[in-house]
Every structure is written in C-alpha cells, then in structure tokens.
N, C-alpha and C positions, 0 to 999 in steps of 0.2 A: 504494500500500500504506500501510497505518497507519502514524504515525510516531510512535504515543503521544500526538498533540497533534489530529492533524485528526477529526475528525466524520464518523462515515458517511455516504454521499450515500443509501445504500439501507439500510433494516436492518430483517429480517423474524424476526418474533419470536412464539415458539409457533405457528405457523400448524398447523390443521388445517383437512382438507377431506373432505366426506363426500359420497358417489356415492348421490341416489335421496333420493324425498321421501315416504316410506313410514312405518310402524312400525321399519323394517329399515333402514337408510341402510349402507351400508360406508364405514369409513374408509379412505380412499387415502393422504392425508398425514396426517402422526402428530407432531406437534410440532416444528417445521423453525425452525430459527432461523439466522442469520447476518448479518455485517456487511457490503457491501461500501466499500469507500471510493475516493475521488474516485483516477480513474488508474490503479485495480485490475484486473487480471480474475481472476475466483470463477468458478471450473467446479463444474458437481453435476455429479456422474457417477453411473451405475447403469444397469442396465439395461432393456429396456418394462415398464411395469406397477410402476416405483420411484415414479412421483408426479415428477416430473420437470415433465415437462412442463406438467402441474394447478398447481404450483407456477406456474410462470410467467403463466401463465393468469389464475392469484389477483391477483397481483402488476397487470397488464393491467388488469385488472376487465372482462375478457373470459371471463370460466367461463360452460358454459352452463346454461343453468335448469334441469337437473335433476342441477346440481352445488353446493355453497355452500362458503363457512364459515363455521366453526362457531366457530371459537378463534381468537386471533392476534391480533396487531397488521400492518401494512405501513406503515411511513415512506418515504417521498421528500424526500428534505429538509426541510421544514417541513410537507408535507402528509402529512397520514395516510389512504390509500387504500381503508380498508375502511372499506364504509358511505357513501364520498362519493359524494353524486350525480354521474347521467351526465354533467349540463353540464357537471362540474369536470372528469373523468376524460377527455371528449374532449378539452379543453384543456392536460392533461398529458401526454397522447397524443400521442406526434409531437414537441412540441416540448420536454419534460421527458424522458421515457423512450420511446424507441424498440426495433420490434422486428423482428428477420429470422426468419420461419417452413421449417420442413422444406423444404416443397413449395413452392416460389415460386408454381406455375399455377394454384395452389389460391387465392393470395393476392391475385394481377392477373389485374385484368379484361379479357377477353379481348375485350371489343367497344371499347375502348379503345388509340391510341396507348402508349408508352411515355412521349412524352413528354406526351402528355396528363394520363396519371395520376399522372406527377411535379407536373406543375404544379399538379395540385389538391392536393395534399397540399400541397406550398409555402403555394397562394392560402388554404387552412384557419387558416394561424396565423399569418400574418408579410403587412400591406396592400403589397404591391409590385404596383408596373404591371407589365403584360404584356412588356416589353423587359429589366425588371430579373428577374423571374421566367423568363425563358426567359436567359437569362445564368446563374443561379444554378443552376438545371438541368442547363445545357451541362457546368459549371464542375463537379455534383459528379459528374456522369457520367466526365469525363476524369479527377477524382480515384480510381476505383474502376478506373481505367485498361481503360474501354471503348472496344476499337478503333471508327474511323470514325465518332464520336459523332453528327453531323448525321443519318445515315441510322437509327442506332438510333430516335431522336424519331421519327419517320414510321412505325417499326414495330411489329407487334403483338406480344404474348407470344411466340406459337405461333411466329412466325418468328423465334424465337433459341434459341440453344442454353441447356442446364442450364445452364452455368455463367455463361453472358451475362445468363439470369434471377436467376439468385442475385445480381449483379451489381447489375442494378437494385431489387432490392430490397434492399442494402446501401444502394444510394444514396438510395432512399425514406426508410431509416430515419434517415440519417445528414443531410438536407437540413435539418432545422434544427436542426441541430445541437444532440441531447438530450446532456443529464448522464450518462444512463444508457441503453446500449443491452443490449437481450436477443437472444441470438442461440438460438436453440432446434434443436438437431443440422442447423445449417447448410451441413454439405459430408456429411455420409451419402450419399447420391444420387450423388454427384460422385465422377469419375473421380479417381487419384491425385493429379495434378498440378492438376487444378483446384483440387483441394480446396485444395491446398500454395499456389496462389495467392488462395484467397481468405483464406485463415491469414493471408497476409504483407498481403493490403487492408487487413483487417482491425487487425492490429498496427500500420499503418502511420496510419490514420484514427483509431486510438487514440492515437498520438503526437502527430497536430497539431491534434486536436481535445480532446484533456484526457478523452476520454469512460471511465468507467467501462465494464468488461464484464463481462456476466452469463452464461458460456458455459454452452450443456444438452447433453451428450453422451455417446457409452457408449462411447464411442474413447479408450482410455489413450494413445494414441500423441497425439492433438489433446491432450489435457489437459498430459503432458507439455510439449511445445510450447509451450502458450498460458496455463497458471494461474501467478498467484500464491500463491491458493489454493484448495483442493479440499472439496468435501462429498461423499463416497459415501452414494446411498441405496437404501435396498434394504426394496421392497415399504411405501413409507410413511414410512420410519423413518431417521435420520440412524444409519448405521454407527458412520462417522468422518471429522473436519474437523481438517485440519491444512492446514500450509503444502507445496507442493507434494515438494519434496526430503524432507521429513522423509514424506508418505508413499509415496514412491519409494523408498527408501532405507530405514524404520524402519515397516514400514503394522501397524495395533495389531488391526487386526479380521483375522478371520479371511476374511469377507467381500470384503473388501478386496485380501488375499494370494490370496484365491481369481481376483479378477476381475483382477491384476495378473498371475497366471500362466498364465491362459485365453489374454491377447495375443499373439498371433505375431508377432517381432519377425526380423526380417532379420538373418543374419550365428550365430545360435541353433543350429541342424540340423544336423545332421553327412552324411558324404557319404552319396549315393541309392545306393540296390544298384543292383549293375552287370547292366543287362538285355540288352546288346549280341549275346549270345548265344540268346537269344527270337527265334522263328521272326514275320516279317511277317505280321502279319492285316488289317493296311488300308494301302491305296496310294493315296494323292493325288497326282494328275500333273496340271499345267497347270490345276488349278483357277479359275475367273473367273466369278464373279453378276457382272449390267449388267441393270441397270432404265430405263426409257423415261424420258424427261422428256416430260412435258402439260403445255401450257398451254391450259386452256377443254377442248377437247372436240377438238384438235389435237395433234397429236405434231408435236413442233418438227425430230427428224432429230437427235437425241441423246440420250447413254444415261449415266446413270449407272455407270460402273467401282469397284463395290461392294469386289468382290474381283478378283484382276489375277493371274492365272500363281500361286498359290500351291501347291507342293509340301511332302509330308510322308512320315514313314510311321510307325504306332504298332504297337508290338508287343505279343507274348502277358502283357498279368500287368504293362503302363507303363501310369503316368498322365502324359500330353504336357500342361502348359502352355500354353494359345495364351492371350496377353497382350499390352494394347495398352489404349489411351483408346474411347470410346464413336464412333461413325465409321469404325475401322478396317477392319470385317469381320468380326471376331472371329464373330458371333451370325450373319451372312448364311453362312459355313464351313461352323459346326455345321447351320443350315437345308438348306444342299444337299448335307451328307453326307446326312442323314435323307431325302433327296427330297423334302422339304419347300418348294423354290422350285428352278426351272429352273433350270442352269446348264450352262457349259462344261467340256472336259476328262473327265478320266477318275479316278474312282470304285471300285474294286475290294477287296472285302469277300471274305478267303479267294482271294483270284484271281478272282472274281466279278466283272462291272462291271455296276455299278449303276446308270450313268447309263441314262437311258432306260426303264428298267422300269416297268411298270403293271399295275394288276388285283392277278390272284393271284400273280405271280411278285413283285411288292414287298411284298405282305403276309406271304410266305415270308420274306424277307432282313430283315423289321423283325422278328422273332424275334430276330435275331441282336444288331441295332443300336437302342438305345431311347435317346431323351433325359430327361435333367432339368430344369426349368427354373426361371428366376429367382424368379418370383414363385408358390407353393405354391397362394395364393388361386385368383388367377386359372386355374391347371391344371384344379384341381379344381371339377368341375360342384357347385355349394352345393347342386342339387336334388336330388341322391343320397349314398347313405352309402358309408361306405366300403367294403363288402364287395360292393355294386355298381363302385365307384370301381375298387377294385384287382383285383377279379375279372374285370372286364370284358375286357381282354387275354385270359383264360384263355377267356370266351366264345366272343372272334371267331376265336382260332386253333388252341382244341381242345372246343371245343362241349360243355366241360365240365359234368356237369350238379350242382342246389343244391349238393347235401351236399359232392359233392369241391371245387368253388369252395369252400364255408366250410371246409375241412379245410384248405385252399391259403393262403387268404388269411389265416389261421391264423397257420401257418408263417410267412407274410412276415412278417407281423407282428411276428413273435417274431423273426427277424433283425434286423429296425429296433427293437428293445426298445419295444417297443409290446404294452399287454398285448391278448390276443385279444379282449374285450368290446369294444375300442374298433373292429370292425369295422361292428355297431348304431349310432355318432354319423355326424355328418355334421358338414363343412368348420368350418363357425364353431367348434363347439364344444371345436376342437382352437389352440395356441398354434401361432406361426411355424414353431418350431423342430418341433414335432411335425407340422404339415402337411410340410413337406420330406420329412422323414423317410417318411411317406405315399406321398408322390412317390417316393419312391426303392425302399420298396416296389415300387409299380406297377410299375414300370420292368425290377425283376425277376422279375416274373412269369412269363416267358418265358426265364428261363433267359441273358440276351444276353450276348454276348461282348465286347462294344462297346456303353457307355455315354457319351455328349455329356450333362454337365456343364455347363449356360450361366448361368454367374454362380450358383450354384447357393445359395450359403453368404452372400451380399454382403448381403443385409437383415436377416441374423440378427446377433442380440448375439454377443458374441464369446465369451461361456461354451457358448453355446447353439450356437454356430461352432465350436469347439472340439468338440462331442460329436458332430455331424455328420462333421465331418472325418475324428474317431479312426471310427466307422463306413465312411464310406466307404474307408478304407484296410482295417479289420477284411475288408469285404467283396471287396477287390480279394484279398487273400490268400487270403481260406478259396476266392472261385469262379474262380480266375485273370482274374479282367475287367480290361478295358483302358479305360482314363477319360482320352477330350478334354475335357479342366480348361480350361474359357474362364472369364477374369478378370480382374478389372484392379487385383486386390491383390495387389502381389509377397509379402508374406511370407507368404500365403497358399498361393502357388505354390512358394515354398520348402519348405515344411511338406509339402508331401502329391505335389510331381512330381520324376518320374527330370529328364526331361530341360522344357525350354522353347523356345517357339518365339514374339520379340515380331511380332507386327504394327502396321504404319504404314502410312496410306494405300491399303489394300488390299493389299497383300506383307507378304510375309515380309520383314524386316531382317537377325535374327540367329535362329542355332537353335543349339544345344547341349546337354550336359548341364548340369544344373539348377547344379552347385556355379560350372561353366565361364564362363555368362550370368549369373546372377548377381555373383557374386564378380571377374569381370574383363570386363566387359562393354567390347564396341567399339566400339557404333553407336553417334553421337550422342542419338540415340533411347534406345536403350536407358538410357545414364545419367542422359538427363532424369529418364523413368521412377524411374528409383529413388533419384536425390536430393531426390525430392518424395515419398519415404515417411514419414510420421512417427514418430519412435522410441519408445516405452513407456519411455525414459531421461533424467532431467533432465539427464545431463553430454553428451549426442549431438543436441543440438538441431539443426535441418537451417537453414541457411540459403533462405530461399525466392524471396529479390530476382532469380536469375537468371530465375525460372521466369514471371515476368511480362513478360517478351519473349517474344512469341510465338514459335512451333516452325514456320517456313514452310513449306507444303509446295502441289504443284502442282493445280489444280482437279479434283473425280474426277470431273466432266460433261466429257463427250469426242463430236465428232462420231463417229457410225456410221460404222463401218470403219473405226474407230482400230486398230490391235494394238500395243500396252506392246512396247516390245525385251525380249527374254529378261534378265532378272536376272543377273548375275556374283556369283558369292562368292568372299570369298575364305578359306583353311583357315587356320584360327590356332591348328591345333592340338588336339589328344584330342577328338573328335568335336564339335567348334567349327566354325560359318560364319559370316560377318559378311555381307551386303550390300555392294558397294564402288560399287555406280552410282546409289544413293538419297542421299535430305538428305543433305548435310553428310558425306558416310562416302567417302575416296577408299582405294586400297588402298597395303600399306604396301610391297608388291612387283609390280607391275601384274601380271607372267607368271602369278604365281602364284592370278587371278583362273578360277575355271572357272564356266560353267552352272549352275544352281541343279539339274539334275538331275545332279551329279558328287554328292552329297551323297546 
C-alpha cells in the first residue's frame, strides 16, 4: 500500500475502450483510473458487462481487434503500454506483469504436458538449461502447494481437477516472478473451499514474492478478504474507489450499497418456517449411481461409486439443500431423481416409485418433477425462440395447440417478470440472469410439484442472484412446490432452504434443519465447508491456512460387488443427524448411533 513516499508499480489513467470499428463504436470503459502500488492488492469489483475485464485486457495488450483504445495512459513502471509494440509487450508478459484467466482450459493447451507448458513459459524469458528449468518448475508447482508434483508434469489439462488447473496457472503466472500479477474472477468456477485455498496461494505468493495484485471480481465476500483497495464499476464507469473498510463500512454510491446488500452472507436469516408438519411427496431410500471404468475399449471389472446409500425425504411447500464440493454426487442425485441416469434403490414421487419407468408412464410423472439447471445457455436450444422453448413441455404432454401455447407461455412469463414480447427473441438475445429465469419458466409449464434446482443461481452476479432467489421463493409460496436446492454456496442455502443435507464422497454426512447444520455443524466436513466461506465483512476475515491440507477421503472406484456398510447416524438433537462412521466424524455416544433410515 502507498506510504506517501513509494511510486506506483501500475497506474492507469483515463482509460477508455470502445466495442466495434464502425461509424457507431460503444463505449465499455469510460474513464478508469487508478494506482496500484508495489505489495498492494486493488480489486475492481462490478458486475458482467462493468468493463472489468476489457480493462485488464487493455492493460495485457491482449484486447481483441474489434476492441481498442481510444483515451488513457497505462504505466508499468517505467514502461508505458499503450501503443508499445508487440516485441516489447511479449517481453513484459510473463516476466513484468502476469496473469491468471477465469477459465484455466481455455488458457492451456491441451495437447500439451503440464509441465511442458510451464517450461516454455520459463524457457521464453529467463536462458536456463533444461535441469535448472525443470527445478524451477518443480519448485513453483510445490509453492502453489500441488499434491504429488512429479506426476502432475507428465499430465495433461483435462486430467486435473478445476482447482489443480487454476493451480497451474497461478504457477505459470507466478514463474518468473512479475511485479504485477492480474488475476481476472479466478475462483468463480471453484467450489467453496477451493476457492478459500487459492485466496490463501495467493496471499501467500504475494508475501514472498513482493508481487502486486490486480484482483477482477463481483464477489464482495473475495474483495472483503483480499483488497487493500476497491474500484466499483458499473457499466463502464468508476462508481466508487476507496480503501477497503471505509467502503464496507461508509460505501458513498448508491451502487455500491446496492451491490453490498444483494450479498448473502452467513449467520444474516433468521429461523426457516417450520415445515415438519407437510405431508411427504418424495422418498429416497438407499439411493446409489456407479459408472463403469474403461480403459480402451475394455471394462477393467470396476465401477465408479458416484452416489452410495443416500437417503432423504422432501416435503409439501420445503426447499432441501443438498450441498457439498464438485465430486460429491450432489448433480448425479438430482440426475437419477429425474431418470435421467440409471441407478439403484428406490424413488417414490406421491408413493409412486419411479425407478424403472419408461415410455409413457415416465413422461406422466415428469409433469410432476422438472429440473433447472446450471448453465441457462446451454438448456436452451439457441435455434428456437422462446415460445417454442417454453411451450414445448405444453406440446409433448397436452398437445396444446398455437394460440393456447402463446396464451400459456404468456403467463409464464409474467411469473418470471418477463415481459410477454420476449416470447418472439431467442437465447442470445437475453442476459444470464434473464435466460435462468426462462429456465424456470419452462420448468413450470406443467404445473410440477417437485423442482431439482442444480447449481441453479452459481454463474449469476449476485444482484442478479438475489432477484432469482427472491423469485424462486415468490414461486414456492404462491404454487406450494418443493425445490432440491443443489449447491455449493452455503449462504446461498441459508437464504432460501428449510432444512440441509451436506454431501461427501457420495453420502450423506449430516442433514438437519437449515439454522441446526448451519449454525452448529458436527461433521468434520461440514465445518470445513463453511470456514472456507468468504464474509462481505472487513472485521470477519476467515483464516484459510487450514484448508490447504487436504480433506482425505477413500477412492470412489470400487471393484464390482463392492456394497458400502449401511451408514450410522447419530441424533444431536431437533431434527439433527450427523454421520459417525465417515472422515474424521466418531460418535459422541456410540449406543446412540442408528441406521441412516431411523431418520
């Protein structure tokens, strides 16, 4: 941070940028200035479509050709950015200012080792022999604290997880060690606790490396966390820049107060109405997905154990929580409620069981049960509009004809505050937040009593989160529907579920009601979870150093004709069960250990 004495390492000044090489060009960014200085981290925060990211871009000298600017200055220490040629800029690159992107897969190449493509970044700016270069490699791989470092080198992209990617691309950027690195919304993607570990890599590579940081995010909870200081921008334009407390605590824009009280923050909510009295409309007994392992065009005689014995049950007018990290099951659940992939156990909608059905008896019971899912884009076919989109339900299961379809989808519409002409556009022409919305439509086409909710809200800003949310709850009230809320943002699941149920390694751990799991959580598991949430509070900062010890748990490829022992829980109390025979969880009374079906 400034000391009044030292020199900005980064300092960008008036920058504009305009979209399109036209008579017409749009401005995106609108006069953006700021200092960083050596040892700092400066968060912009805003939401998609703020110029956030174009910013950084500029900064890069990676905007693409039918982007420019137009105004500005960019300093790097002694070099001034705009206008320098490529030669210079590649030479900056990497070894001056470095950067971590969203999408890691987008970034590395996939026909490439891991440590191949370290080493050429290395061999680009710094003459080291092959022995010294594969040393410095090893060395910043084990600093970003990559388990088994030897075997990562030999591996490609695609064979690592999100967060092992984001890993290596920390370590790319961080390999020769620039003055300034950009991290552009580098844990979005990322499960809780990843994210909270690459927070703490990161804090941690900025202490022993002196590096400046350029944070781009729309998470007040990371900002919190991680700035010295803050720019909010919104749609182009600098809001407000202050020091971080002072806009946590004093924020002058209205903007600002807006995007600070959109955040859902944990510990906020008050108690869930008490539904215990709602009559059961779905049964999960003994649930379990297992998928084949191939190798070549051979089945080796092993299965994946996706999902392992999970039981539930949701009632009339609850939204259930199922929550957990990316691997757990969470999404394989909600697939084989839907019929949507084969599975084990038993299924029962109204006393119905569903497992097994086909034809026209499962196209009858999806009346009842419709999903929502993650990504809005991809749901939606881009080659039809939306009154095909959302009408289409209405087609297959009441062969409804034009007029009552657009009378229909009408209506939906109007539920999702969507005006009715927007039934004539198609997919693109609609924002994040309004394709969801779309989706959810759909969904209620048919009237269902049971909505699966997968990740539903997790890519949208968090204003734009907020107005989905308060909808889907609008909607749970006014049609009594029941919503399996799968996610892996607790205070998400605070905000909008009765009760919660964490998943780990395909089981269940702990279920309760929402204030019970949350608020006094038992499993090991569980508190991981939720000491790796980041708070929207400069005085609640989370400690993150434990969470870079990994969470051991046992391999979920199992020889054929494995069977998992039945689960124990044990009862801690107002409709509370913990797990006592998983990770780390022993019970605090053995006797008082029963069957996961006593629950």
């Amino acid at each position: 941070m400034s000391n009044g004495t030292s020199r900005p390492i980064l300092s960008v000044q008036h920058l504009s940028i305009d979209v399109g090489l036209g008579d017409t060009p749009r401005r995106v960014v609108n006069n953006l200035n700021f200092d960083l200085y050596p040892g700092q981290t400066l968060c912009i925060a805003g939401e998609s479509g703020s110029g956030k990211s174009l910013s950084s871009l500029a900064i890069m000298g990676l905007l693409p050709k039918t982007v420019r600017v137009v105004k500005g200055a960019i300093r790097l220490a002694e070099h001034d950015l705009i206008g320098a040629p490529e030669r210079v800029l590649q030479q900056l690159r990497g070894k001056q200012i470095g950067m971590i992107f969203q999408e890691p897969m987008t970034s590395l190449n996939p026909l490439m080792t891991v440590g191949q493509q370290l080493e050429e970044t290395l061999r680009r700016h710094e003459p080291l022999g092959r022995q010294a270069l594969r040393l410095r490699v090893k060395e910043m791989l084990e600093s970003v604290r990559m388990p088994q470092v030897e075997k990562r080198l030999r591996q490609y992209p695609h064979e690592l997880s999100g967060g092992m990617r984001q890993r290596v691309m920390i370590a790319m950027a961080m390999l020769c060690r620039p003055k300034v690195l950009i991290a552009d919304e580098p844990t979005t993607a990322l499960d809780v606790t990843i994210q909270a570990q690459i927070l703490e890599l990161m804090r941690e590579l900025q202490l022993v490396y002196g590096t400046s940081l350029l944070m781009i995010t729309h998470d007040m909870g990371v900002v919190a966390e991680m700035a010295d200081q803050v720019v909010v921008m919104k749609h182009g334009r600098t809001e407000e820049q202050a020091p971080v407390r002072q806009l946590f605590t004093r924020p002058q824009a209205d903007y600002t107060r807006k995007l600070l009280a959109a955040v859902p923050a944990l510990g906020t909510v008050g108690q869930p109405d008490d539904i215990s009295q709602k009559p059961v409309i779905l049964q999960v007994r003994d649930l379990s997905v297992r998928f084949p392992v191939r190798t070549g065009w051979f089945e080796e005689g092993r299965q994946v154990h996706a999902v392992e014995g999970v039981n539930f049950e949701l009632r009339q007018g609850e939204t259930l929580g199922l929550v957990g990290e990316s691997g757990c099951g969470k999404s394989s659940t909600g697939k084989a409620l839907m019929n949507m992939q084969a599975y084990y156990g038993s299924v029962k909608l109204f006393g119905k069981e569903l497992n097994g059905l086909q034809g026209t008896d499962l196209q009858a019971v999806r009346r009842d049960i419709q999903m929502v899912f993650q990504d809005p884009y991809a749901a939606l076919n881009p080659r039809k509009n939306i009154l095909a989109l959302v009408g289409e339900p209405l087609l297959i299961h009441h062969q409804l004809p034009l007029a009552q379809r657009q009378e229909r989808v009408a209506e939906l519409l109007h539920q999702v505050d969507m005006p009715a002409d927007s039934m004539y556009r198609y997919p693109h022409q609609f924002s994040g937040g309004q394709r969801q919305r779309i989706c959810i439509a759909r969904a209620l086409a048919l009237n269902p009593k049971v909505i699966i909710a997968d990740e539903s809200v997790s890519a949208l800003d968090v204003s734009v989160q907020s107005q989905v949310l308060e909808l889907l709850e609008h909607l749970r009230e006014v049609h009594q529907l029941s919503y399996l809320f799968i996610s892996h943002d607790m205070a998400v699941v605070e905000r909008i579920c009765h009760r919660v149920a964490v998943m780990y390694g395909g089981q269940i751990v702990e279920v309760g009601r929402r204030d019970q799991v949350l608020n006094n959580p038992q499993h090991p598991y569980t508190k991981r979870l939720l000491s790796a949430v980041p708070m929207p509070d400069v005085d609640r900062k989370r400690d993150f150093k434990a969470l870079l010890q990994e969470f051991q748990q046992s391999s979920p490829v199992k020889s054929k004709g494995f069977e998992a022992p039945a689960q124990r829980f044990q009862y801690v109390g107002d409709e509370h069960w913990v797990a006592v025979d998983s990770v780390g969880c022993e019970p605090a009374v053995q006797s008082s250990a029963k069957s996961i079906s006593s629950y």
